[in-house]
N, C-alpha and C positions, 0 to 999 in steps of 0.2 A: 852811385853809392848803394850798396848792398843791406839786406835788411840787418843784418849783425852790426854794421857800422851804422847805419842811423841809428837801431835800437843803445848803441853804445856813447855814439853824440847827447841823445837825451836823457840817460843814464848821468853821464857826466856833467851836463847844466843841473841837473836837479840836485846831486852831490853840491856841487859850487852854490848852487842857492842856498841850499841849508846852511854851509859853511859861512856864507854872508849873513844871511839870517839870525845864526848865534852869535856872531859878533857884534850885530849890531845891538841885538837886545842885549848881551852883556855889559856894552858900553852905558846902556840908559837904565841900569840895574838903580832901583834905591836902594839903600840899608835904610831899616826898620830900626835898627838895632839901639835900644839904651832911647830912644824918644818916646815922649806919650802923646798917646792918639787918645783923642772922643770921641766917641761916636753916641750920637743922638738917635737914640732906639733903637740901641743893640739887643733888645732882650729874646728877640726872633727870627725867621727869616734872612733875607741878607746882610741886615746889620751885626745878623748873630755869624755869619759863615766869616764876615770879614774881620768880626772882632777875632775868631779862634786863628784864622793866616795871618796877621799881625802878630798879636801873638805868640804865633809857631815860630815867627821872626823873629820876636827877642823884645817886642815893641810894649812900652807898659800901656795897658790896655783900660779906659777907663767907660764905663759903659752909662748913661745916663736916660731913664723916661720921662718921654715930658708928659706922660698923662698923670706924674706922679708928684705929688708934692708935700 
């Protein structure tokens, strides 16, 4: 096997994994969309990054502190 054809063999699995790759993750996709999420201390940090990608999703977003009363 010549270096062009093996460079081309692993050329082509890496192609085919990615291929499998976004399938798969496509299939275990959620929708967000039209449900409401809580989140308990969203006001910073990563309850604030997940609140804004929910969100961007379409997800009604409701945000609550519990140092707050």
């Amino acid at each position: 096997m010549t270096t062009d054809q093996r460079a081309g063999t692993i050329l082509a699995l890496i192609g085919g994994g990615m291929l499998v790759m976004r399938s798969w993750r496509s299939r275990r996709a959620i929708s967000f969309c039209g449900t409401t999420i809580v989140i308990i201390g969203g006001s910073r940090g990563l309850g604030l990054v997940i609140a804004r990608e929910l969100g961007s999703e379409g997800a009604h977003v409701v945000l609550v502190c519990p140092r707050c009363r």
